[in-house]
Structure formats: C-alpha cells, structure tokens
N, C-alpha and C positions, 0 to 999 in steps of 0.2 A: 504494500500500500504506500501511496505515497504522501509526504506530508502534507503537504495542499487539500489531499482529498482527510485526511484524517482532521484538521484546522476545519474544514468545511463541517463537520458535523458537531463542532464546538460552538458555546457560546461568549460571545466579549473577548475574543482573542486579540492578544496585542503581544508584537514585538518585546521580547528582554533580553535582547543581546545578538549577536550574530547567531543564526541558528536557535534561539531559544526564544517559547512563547509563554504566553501564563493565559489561562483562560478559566472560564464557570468549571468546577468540578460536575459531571453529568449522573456520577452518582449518589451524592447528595442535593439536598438543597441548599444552591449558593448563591449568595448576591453579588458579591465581589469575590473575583478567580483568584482560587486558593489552588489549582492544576499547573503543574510546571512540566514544561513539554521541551522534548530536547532533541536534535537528532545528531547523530553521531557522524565522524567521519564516513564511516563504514556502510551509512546510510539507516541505523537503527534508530528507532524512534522509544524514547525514552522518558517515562510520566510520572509523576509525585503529587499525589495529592496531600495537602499540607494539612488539610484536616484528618488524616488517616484512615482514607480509603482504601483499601486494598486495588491492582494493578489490575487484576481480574474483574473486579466492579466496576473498573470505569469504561473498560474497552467495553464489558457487557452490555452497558447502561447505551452505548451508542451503536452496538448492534456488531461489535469485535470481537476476535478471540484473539489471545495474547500471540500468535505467529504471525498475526495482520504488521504489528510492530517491528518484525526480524527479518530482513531483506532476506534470502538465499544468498551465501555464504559459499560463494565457488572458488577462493582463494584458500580456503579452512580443509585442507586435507587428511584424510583419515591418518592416524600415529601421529601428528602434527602437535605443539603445544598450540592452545588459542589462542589469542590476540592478549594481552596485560590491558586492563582497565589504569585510565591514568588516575591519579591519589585521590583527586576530585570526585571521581566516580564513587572509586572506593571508600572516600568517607560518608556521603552522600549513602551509600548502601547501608553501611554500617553503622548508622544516627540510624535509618528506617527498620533494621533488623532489631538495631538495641530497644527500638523503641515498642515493638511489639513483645522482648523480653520484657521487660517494665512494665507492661501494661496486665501482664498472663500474672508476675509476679503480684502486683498491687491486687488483682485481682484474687489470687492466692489466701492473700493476707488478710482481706476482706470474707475469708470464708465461703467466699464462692462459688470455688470450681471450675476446672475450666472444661469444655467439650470436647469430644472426641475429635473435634474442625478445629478448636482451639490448638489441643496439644499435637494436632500435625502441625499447625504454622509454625508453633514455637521450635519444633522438631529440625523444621527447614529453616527459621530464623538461627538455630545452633550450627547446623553445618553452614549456612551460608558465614555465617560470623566466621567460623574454622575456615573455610575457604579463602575469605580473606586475608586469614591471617598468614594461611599457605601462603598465599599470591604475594603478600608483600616480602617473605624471607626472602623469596627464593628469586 
C-alpha cells in the first residue's frame, strides 16, 4: 500500500517532518491527532498511537491488516541478517513495549488480572524488549 493511499483514509493529517505525518487516531475517538505515521527508507509504513492503541486496531479500524504497512522485501534474503533499526526506532519500540509492561503490571497490582489476550501481549512485549536488546549488543 502506499502512503498516499493509507493518508487518504485518515482524518486531519498534517505534515511532521520529512516523511512523517500525525493524524485522528481511527481507533478511538479523537479530536486532535494523537496517530504518528512514519514511513521508512525501505518504504515501511510505521504508526503510534499516543493514546495507546494497539497497531492492529488502527489499521483495523480503516479497513487494514498489519502486511498493508510492509512493502515486499526483495533485497531480504533467506540466511540473511535483517536490516538494524536505527536507535530512534529502537527507543520508540521500547517506550511502546515498556509501556504495555506497566500497564499489565499496574494492573496486577490492582488485583485485576490480566487475560489470556493480555498475557500474550505482554509475552511479545518480553521478547520484543529481548530482541532489542539483542539488536543493540550485537
């Protein structure tokens, strides 16, 4: 997909930088764009909702699945290392992953509980955190 056509099904989109938009999050209700939209060299398109949407709810909410965002990847060869996320990216993931730990735990704490949807997120918010940290030793 491409950006233009993914901009096109947003609301109140503006310009934040070279390549970077902020618009209405589509899956809450938003008056003022809390959605940070980015697209990569590589041609990836990249979304935060600052109110804590999940990535999945918003492409949903406009009628996407999350592979609408990831160009086809013809340089990416099988036994290949991937591409390194520059540090930005990386902190950017790791504020969003931490933040879903915090949330599971606050909720813990509160007596709670979390769901069986809950403790897979956290599951993949733990290896994605690990992952990072891979990525940055090495």
């Amino acid at each position: 997909m491409s950006i233009e056509a993914l901009l096109s099904k947003l609301d109140k989109v503006k310009s934040n930088g070279s390549r970077k938009w902020l618009a209405c999050c589509p899956a809450h209700p938003d008056k003022s764009p809390s959605l940070a939209i980015k697209q990569t060299d590589d041609g990836k398109i990249l979304i935060h909702c600052f109110s804590g949407c999940a990535v999945s709810d918003v492409v949903a909410a406009i009628g996407l699945e999350l592979s609408d965002l990831m160009p086809i990847n013809t340089k990416y060869q099988k036994g290949s290392k991937p591409p390194r996320f520059n540090k930005y990216e990386l902190f950017d993931r790791l504020v969003g992953e931490a933040l879903i730990m915090s949330l599971a735990i606050r909720q813990l704490l509160d007596y709670q509980g979390l769901s069986p949807n809950d403790v897979t997120r956290v599951l993949l918010a733990e290896c994605t955190i690990n992952a990072i940290a891979k990525e940055t030793r090495s």
